[in-house]
Structure formats: structure tokens, C-alpha cells
C-alpha positions as CSV (number, residue, x, y, z in Angstrom):
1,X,36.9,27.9,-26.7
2,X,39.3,30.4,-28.7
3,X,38.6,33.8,-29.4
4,X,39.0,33.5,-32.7
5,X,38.5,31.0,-35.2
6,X,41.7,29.1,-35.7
7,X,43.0,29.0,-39.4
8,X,41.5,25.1,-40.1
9,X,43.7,22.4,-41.6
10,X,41.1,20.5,-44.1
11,X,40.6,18.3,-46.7
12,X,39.8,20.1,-49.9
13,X,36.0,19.1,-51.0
14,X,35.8,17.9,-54.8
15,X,33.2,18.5,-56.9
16,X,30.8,20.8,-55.0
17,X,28.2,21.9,-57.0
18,X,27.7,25.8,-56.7
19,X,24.2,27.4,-56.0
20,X,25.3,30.3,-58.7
21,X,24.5,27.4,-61.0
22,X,28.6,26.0,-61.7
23,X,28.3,22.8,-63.6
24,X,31.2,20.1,-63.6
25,X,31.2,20.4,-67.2
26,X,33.0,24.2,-66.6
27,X,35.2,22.9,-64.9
28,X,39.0,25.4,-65.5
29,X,36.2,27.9,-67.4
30,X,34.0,29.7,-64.9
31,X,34.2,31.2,-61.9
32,X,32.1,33.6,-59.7
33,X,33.1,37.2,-59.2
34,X,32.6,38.8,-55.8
35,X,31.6,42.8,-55.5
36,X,32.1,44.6,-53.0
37,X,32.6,48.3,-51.9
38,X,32.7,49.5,-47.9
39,X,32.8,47.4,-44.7
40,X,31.7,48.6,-41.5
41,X,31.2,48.3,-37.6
42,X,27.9,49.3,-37.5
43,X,25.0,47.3,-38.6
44,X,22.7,50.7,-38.9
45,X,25.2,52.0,-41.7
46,X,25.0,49.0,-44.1
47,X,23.1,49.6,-47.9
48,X,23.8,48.3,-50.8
49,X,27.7,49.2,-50.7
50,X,28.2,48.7,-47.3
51,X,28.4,44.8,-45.5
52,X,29.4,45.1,-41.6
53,X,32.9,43.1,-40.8
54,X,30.9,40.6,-39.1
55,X,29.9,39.7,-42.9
56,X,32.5,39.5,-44.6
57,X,34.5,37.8,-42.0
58,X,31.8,35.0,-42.3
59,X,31.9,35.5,-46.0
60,X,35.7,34.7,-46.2
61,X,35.7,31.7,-43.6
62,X,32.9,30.3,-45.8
63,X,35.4,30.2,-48.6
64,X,38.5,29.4,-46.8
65,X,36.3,26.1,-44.7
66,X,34.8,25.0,-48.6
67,X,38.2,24.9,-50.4
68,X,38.1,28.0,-52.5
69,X,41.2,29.7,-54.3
70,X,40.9,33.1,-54.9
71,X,42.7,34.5,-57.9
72,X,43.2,37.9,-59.1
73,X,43.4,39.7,-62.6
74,X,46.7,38.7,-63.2
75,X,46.0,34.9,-62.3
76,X,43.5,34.9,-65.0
77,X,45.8,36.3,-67.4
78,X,47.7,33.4,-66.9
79,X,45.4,31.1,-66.9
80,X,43.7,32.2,-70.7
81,X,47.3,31.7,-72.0
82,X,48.0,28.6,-71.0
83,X,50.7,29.5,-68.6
84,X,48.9,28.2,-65.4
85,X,45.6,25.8,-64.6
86,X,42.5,27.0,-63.3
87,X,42.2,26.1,-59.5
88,X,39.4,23.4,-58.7
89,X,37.3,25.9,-57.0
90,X,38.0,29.5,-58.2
91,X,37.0,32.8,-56.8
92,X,37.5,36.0,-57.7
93,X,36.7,39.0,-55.1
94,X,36.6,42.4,-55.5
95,X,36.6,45.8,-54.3
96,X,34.8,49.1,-55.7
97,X,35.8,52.7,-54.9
98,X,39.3,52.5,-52.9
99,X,37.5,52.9,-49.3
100,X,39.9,52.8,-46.1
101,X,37.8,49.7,-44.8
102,X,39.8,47.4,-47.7
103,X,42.7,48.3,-45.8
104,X,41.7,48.1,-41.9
105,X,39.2,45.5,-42.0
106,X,38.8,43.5,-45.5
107,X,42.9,43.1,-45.6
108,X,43.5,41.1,-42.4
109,X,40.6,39.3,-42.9
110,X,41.7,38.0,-46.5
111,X,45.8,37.2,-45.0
112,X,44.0,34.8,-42.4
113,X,42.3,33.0,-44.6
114,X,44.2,32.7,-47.2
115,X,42.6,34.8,-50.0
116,X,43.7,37.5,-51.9
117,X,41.2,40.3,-53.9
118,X,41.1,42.9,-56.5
119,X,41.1,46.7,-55.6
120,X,40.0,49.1,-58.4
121,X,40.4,52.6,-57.4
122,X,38.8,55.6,-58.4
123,X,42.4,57.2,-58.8
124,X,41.6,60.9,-57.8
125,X,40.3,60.2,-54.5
126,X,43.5,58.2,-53.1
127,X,45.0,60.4,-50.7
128,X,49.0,60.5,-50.6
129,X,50.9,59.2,-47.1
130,X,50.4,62.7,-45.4
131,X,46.8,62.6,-45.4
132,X,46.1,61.2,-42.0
133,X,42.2,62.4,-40.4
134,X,40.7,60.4,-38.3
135,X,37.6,60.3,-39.9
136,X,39.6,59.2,-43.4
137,X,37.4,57.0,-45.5
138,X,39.5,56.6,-48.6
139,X,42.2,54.7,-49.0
140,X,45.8,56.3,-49.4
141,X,48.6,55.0,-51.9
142,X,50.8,53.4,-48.8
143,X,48.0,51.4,-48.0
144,X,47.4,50.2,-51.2
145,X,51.2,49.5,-52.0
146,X,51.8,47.9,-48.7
147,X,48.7,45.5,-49.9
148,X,50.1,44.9,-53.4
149,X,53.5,44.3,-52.5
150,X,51.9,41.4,-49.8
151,X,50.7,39.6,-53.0
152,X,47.3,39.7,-51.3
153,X,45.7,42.4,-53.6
154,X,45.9,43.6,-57.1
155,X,45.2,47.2,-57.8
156,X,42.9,47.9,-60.8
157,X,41.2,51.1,-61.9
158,X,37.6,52.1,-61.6
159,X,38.4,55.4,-63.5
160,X,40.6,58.4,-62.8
161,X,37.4,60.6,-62.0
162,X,34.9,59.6,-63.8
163,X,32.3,58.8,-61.1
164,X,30.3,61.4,-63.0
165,X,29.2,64.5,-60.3
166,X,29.8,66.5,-63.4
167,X,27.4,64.8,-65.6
168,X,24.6,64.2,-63.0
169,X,24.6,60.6,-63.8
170,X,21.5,58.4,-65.8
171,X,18.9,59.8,-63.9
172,X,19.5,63.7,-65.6
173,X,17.4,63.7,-69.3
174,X,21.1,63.8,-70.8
175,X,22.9,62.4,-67.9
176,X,25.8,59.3,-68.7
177,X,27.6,57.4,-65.8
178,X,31.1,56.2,-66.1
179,X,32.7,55.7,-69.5
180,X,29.5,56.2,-71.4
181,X,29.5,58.6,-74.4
182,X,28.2,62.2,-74.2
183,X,25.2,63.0,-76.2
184,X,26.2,63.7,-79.9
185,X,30.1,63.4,-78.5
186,X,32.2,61.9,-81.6
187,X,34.7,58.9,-81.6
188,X,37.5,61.3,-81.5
189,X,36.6,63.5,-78.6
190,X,35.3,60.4,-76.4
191,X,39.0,58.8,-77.0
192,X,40.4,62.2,-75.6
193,X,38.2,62.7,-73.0
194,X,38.0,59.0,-71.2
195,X,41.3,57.8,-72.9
196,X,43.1,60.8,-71.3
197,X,41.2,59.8,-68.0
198,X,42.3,56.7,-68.3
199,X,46.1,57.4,-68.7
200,X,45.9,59.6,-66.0
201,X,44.5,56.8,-63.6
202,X,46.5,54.1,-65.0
203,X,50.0,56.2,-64.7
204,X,49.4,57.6,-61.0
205,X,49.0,53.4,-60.3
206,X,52.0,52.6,-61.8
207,X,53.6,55.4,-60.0
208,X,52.6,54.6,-56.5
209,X,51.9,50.8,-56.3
210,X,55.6,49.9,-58.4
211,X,54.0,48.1,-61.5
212,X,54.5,48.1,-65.0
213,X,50.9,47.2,-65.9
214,X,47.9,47.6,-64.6
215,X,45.9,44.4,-65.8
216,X,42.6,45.4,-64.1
217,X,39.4,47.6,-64.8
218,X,36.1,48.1,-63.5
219,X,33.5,50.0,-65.3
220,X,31.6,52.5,-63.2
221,X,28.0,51.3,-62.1
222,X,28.4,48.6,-64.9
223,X,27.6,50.8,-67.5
224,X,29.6,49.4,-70.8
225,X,29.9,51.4,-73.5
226,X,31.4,49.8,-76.7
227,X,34.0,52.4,-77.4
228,X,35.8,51.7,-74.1
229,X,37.6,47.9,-74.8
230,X,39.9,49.3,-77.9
231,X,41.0,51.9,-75.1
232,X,41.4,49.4,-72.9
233,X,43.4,47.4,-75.1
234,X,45.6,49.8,-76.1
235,X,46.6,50.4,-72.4
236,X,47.5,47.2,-71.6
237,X,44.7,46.6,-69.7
238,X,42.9,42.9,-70.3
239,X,40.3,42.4,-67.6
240,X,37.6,43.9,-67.0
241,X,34.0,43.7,-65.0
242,X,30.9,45.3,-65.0
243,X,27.8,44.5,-62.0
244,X,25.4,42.2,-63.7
245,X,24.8,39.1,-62.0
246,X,26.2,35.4,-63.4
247,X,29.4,33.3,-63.3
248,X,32.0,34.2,-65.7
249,X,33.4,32.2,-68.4
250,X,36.9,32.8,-69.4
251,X,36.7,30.7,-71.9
252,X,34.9,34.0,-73.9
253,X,37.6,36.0,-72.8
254,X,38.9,38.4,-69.9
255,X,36.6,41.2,-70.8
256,X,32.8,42.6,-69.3
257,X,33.3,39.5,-66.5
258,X,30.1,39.1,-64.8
259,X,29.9,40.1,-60.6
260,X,27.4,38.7,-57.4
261,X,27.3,42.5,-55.7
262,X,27.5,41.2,-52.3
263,X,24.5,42.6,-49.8
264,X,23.5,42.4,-46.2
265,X,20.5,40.6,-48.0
266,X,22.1,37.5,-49.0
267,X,25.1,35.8,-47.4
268,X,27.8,34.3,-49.4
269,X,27.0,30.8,-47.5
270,X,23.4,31.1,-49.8
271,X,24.2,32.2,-52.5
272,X,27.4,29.9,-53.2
273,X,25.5,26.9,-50.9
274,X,27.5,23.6,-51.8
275,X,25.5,20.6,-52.9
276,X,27.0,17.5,-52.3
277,X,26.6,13.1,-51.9
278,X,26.8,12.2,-49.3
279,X,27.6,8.5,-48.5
280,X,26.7,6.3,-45.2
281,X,29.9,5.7,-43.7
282,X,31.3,4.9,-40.1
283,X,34.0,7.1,-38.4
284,X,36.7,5.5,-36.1
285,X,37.0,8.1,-33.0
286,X,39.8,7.7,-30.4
287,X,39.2,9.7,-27.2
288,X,42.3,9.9,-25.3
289,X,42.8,6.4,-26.4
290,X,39.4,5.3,-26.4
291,X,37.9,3.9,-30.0
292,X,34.4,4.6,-30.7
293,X,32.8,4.0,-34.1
294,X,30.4,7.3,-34.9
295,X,27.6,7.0,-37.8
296,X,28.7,9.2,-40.6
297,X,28.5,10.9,-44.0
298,X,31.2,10.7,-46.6
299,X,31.0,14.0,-48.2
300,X,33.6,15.2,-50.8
301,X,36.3,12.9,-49.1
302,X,36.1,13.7,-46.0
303,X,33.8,12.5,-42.7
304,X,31.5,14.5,-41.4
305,X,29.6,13.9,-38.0
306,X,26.6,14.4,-35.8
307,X,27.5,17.7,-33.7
308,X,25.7,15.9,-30.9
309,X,27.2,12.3,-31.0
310,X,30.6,14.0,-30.4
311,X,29.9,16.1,-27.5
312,X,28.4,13.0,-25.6
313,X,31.6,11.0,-26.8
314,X,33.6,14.1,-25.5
315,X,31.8,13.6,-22.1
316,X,34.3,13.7,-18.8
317,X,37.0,14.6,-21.1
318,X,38.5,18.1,-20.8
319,X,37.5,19.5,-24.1
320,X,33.9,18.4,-23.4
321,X,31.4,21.4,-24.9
322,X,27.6,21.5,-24.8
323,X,25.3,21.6,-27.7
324,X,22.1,23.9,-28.0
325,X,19.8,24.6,-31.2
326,X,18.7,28.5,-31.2
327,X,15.4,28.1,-33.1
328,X,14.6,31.7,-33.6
329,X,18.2,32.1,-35.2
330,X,17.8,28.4,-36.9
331,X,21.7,28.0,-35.7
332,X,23.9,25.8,-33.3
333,X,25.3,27.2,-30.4
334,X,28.0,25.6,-28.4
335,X,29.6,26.3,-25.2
336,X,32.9,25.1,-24.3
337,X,33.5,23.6,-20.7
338,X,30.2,22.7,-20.3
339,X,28.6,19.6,-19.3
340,X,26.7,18.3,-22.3
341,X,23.4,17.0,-21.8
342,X,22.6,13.7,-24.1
343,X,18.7,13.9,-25.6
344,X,19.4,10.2,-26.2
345,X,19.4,10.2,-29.8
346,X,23.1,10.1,-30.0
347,X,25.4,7.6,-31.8
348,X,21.3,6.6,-33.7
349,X,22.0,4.7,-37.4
350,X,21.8,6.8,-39.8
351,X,19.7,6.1,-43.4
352,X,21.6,3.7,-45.5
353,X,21.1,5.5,-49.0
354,X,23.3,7.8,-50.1
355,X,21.9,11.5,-50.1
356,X,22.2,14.9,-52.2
357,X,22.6,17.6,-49.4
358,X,23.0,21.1,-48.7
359,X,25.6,23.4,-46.9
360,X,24.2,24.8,-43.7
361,X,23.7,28.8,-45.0
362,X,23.9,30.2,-40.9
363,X,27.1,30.6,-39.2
364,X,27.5,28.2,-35.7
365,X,27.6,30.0,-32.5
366,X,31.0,28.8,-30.1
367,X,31.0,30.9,-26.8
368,X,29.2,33.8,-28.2
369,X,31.0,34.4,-31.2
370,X,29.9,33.5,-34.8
371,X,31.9,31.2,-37.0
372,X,31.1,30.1,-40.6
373,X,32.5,26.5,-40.7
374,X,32.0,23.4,-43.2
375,X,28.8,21.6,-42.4
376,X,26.0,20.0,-43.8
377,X,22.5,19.4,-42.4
378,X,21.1,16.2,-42.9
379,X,17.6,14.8,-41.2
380,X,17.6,17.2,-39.0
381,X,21.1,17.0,-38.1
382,X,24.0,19.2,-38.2
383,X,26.9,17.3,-39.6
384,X,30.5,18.6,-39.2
385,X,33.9,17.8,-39.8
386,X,35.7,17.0,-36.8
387,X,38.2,19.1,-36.9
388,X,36.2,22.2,-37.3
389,X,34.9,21.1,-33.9
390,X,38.3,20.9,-32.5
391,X,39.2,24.5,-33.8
392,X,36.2,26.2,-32.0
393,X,36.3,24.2,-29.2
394,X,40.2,23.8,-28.1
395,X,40.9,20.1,-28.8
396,X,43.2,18.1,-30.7
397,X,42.5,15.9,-33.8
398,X,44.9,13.9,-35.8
399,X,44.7,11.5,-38.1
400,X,46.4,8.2,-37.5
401,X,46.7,6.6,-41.1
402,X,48.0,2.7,-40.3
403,X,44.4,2.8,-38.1
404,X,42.5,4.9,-40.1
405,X,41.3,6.5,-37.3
406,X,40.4,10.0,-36.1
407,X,42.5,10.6,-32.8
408,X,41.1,13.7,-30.5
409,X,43.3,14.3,-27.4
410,X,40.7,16.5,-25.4
């Protein structure tokens, strides 16, 4: 079985329904916002801020395996004015803070699957190219240029500096966070003292990253404050987020978007779980030649089989793997080149009603390393797409379209 997951080949899936609550009727309107902030190594350093790579690696082959297309601040731009469509399944992801982990760990992460995120900086921490510590947690501006010019990341601001150690934040009796006003502080004085943090911010990006606009800001903590968007405006900046939970619509325009702050707590597989049909259908198998008709379920236009039924069809062959359930972790396990054991149930008739179903929220298990792939569980089953199977466990499939057959060369 590879090492790592190889990047998967599938049919997009039409018309999931979104556990965030996304409704077909939304369709080219909404889309969830993903927050995040730090990634680490180590599970004992995760909080509310902090996901371990493990995470978000599952959290971005969860996107990748369903058929999502990221898009960034500037995409959305587009989109509002007509100059390009919304994609069938948007999402947008994000990044809080600047930390280094956007660049060692989130960055290669998002290139192999195919995603791209937003970075929004709090401008007066990024160190310049000579800053090189080990222990460096902040991102410098190489790093985020190299990233920008890749097309994989858009570079917003989350402030020049004001992440507010010199106001003590809410919890003080006269304490503001972010852009919020000052006590008795007039219109005039708040416009010179965020406005000029903002032109400060927004001019050292422009400097180091090569743009001409900065399209992208997120407000401190979420805390709005109503005096900030005509600033914002004026600055050429047009999106903006906050941390309050709910899809966006962009149909009410680019501003106070909506974000899912992403947690240890709650994997993205739960919280954006796809609900689908699925139909009865049969699949055509060819083993090495050898045609085999598997029960199945039609779901979103494409097959989806019975983990089991293929590793007793894959039996003998060379790319034969064995099956296990891991009830304490509620996940399945495989092992590659391993004799597979049949319980006898295999290659059973499956109900002939069509059923609404579920995603499977826990990752599968392929020679001790976790993988989120596209599966559904159904009557106690675990359904998958065959060739999800084949990218865990080293064999071929094809499709042979005069046949209509699945061909696996194993």
C-alpha cells in the first residue's frame, strides 16, 4: 500500500447536500468559509487555534475526494461581477495570524490536493528573509510571496497591529479588540488611528508580496465595528470576514462573510458530511480479465461498492488486501498483501429502494496510516468508490467505456 495517499482521479459528485445546511436552491450564492490559525505535530499543543497536521491533512483530502473548489478573495470578486461562475461546490479556507505552519505544513498540503487558501496577516509580526531561528513561528515575507506567486494563496490583512496588547482587549472595563472604537474616540480620530493602521498593513503587502491590491480583510476576533467598511472601501479592499458561524451568501455582498473556526472538536468530514441518493445499481468488475457483477449504490454518478465484496473478488490476485472493522475507533482498517478472510456475506443483494445516506465522518486506516476518502455507509456497510481502493491499495482501475465496465489489473 503507498505511503501516501495518491492524488485520486474521480468523478465529481452532483448535488451533495451540505451538513452546514447548503440548499440546491443557493446554488452560485453560498458557500462555507473555513478558519483556521496554527497547525502542529503535537496532539498535546492543539486549542482552539491550533489543529495537528494529521487534521488538516484529512480535512483537505475530505475536500479534494468530495469535489470541492476552493476559491479565494479575488475569485469572489469575480464571481459578484459577473466576470466568472460560481463553482458547483465552493470553498473558501482561511488562515488567521501569519503563523510559519501556513508555510511548512498547510502549503504542501493544499498543492497536493488541489486547493488554494487565504492568508491574512497581522502585518507587524512578518519577519523579513534574514530572520531565520529555528524556533520561528511567524511567517516571513519570502514565504508568503513564494505562496502568492504559486496562485495557491492570497494574502489579506488581519491588521497592521492591531491585535490589541495595548488596549487589554474586551475583558478590561474599557478594553476594545481589533478595529473597535475607543471609548468616547470621535469619527475623525478612529479614521486616523485604524485607517492609518490599515495603510500601513496594506502598503508593506503590496510591497513584499508584488500586488497592486490587496482584496482581503479579516477583522480581529470577529469584532465588527461599523466605522471600519467605508475604510475598507476606500482602500480597495472588498472582502471581508469575521468568526461567527454560517454559510455565506454572496449574493448580500463580499463584506462580514461568515467562518466554521475549524477545531480538534469537530472534523471537517462532520461538519460538511454529504447527504446523498443513493440508487440500487450493479457494477461490472473485470479482475485481470475476469467479469464479475458487484451489488452497488449509484451515488452522485458514480458506483460505489462494498469494501468487503472487493477484497474477496481481489482474492489470489496480487493487489489482494484484507479488511478489518476497528470498533473502538468505529473505522476500516485495511492491510495490503494480506490474505483476506471472506465472513460470507460478500457479493449479498442489496435493498432494492433507493436510500438518502450519509458520508462516513472517520478516516479509513490502509497500512497504518489514516486517509480520508469518499465513502458512504449504508446497512452497515462501508461503500467506496473503487478507485479510492485502488489508490490506497496499489492497484489499477480503468474504465472501459464500449463495456461499461470497471477494469482492475491487480
Amino acid at each position: 500500500m503507498k505511503a501516501k495517499l495518491r492524488k485520486l482521479v474521480c468523478t465529481a459528485l452532483c448535488g451533495a447536500m451540505m451538513a452546514v445546511g447548503l440548499s440546491a436552491q443557493a446554488a452560485g450564492t453560498q458557500l462555507p468559509i473555513l478558519m483556521y490559525h496554527d497547525i502542529t505535530t503535537d496532539p498535546s499543543k492543539t486549542n482552539s487555534m491550533t489543529v495537528t497536521d494529521e487534521r488538516f491533512r484529512l480535512d483537505m483530502e475530505f475536500l479534494q475526494q468530495f469535489g470541492y473548489t476552493a476559491v479565494l478573495p479575488a475569485d469572489l470578486i469575480a464571481i459578484q461581477q459577473g466576470q466568472a461562475a460560481m463553482p458547483e461546490k465552493p470553498v473558501m479556507i482561511t488562515f488567521d495570524d501569519g503563523y510559519r505552519s501556513n508555510y511548512t505544513m498547510a502549503y504542501p498540503v493544499l498543492q497536493q490536493n488541489n486547493l488554494k487558501a487565504a492568508i491574512a496577516v497581522v502585518a507587524i509580526n512578518i519577519q523579513n528573509e534574514n530572520y531565520t531561528t529555528a524556533d520561528r513561528h511567524i511567517l516571513t515575507w519570502t514565504e508568503l510571496r513564494e505562496m502568492s506567486e504559486s496562485g495557491v494563496v492570497e494574502v489579506g490583512l488581519h491588521t497592521y497591529n492591531l491585535h490589541n496588547p495595548q488596549y487589554t482587549g474586551n475583558t478590561s472595563p474599557n478594553g476594545i479588540d481589533g478595529v473597535q472604537r475607543l471609548n468616547g474616540e470621535s469619527r475623525s480620530a478612529y479614521n486616523a488611528r485604524v485607517g492609518s493602521d490599515l495603510t500601513i498593513g496594506l502598503s508593506l503587502i503590496r510591497q513584499y508580496i508584488g500586488v497592486d491590491t490587496v482584496n482581503y480583510f479579516s477583522y480581529p476576533f470577529g469584532a465588527y465595528d461599523s466605522w471600519m467598511p467605508p475604510l475598507l472601501s476606500q482602500n480597495g479592499v472588498r472582502v471581508s470576514t469575521l468568526t461567527n458561524p454560517g454559510v455565506a451568501n454572496i449574493a448580500n455582498g463580499l463584506n462580514r462573510l461568515p467562518r466554521y473556526r475549524i477545531e480538534m472538536k469537530q472534523p471537517l468530514s462532520s461538519l460538511l458530511r454529504q447527504r446523498e441518493n443513493a440508487v440500487p445499481s450493479l457494477a461490472a468488475v473485470s479482475v485481470n480479465g475476469a467479469v464479475e457483477k458487484l451489488p452497488a449504490y449509484n451515488i452522485g454518478g458514480s458506483n460505489y461498492v462494498r469494501v468487503r465484496d472487493v477484497a474477496k473478488l481481489l482474492t489470489g490476485a496480487a493487489g489482494g488486501f484484507d479488511v478489518q472493522w476497528n470498533q473502538e475507533q468505529n473505522r476500516v482498517e485495511l492491510t495490503s498483501f494480506k490474505a483476506y478472510t471472506p465472513l460470507g456475506t460478500e457479493y449479498a443483494a442489496i435493498p432494492g429502494d433507493t436510500k438518502n445516506v450519509q458520508s462516513i465522518v472517520e478516516p479509513t486506516v490502509a497500512d497504518g496510516e489514516t486517509h480520508m476518502v469518499a465513502a458512504f455507509n449504508i446497512g452497515g456497510n462501508t461503500f467506496y468508490k473503487l478507485r479510492s481502493l485502488g489508490d490506497l491499495c496499489g492497484f489499477r482501475v480503468d474504465w472501459n467505456e464500449s463495456t461499461q465496465t470497471v477494469e482492475i489489473t491487480a
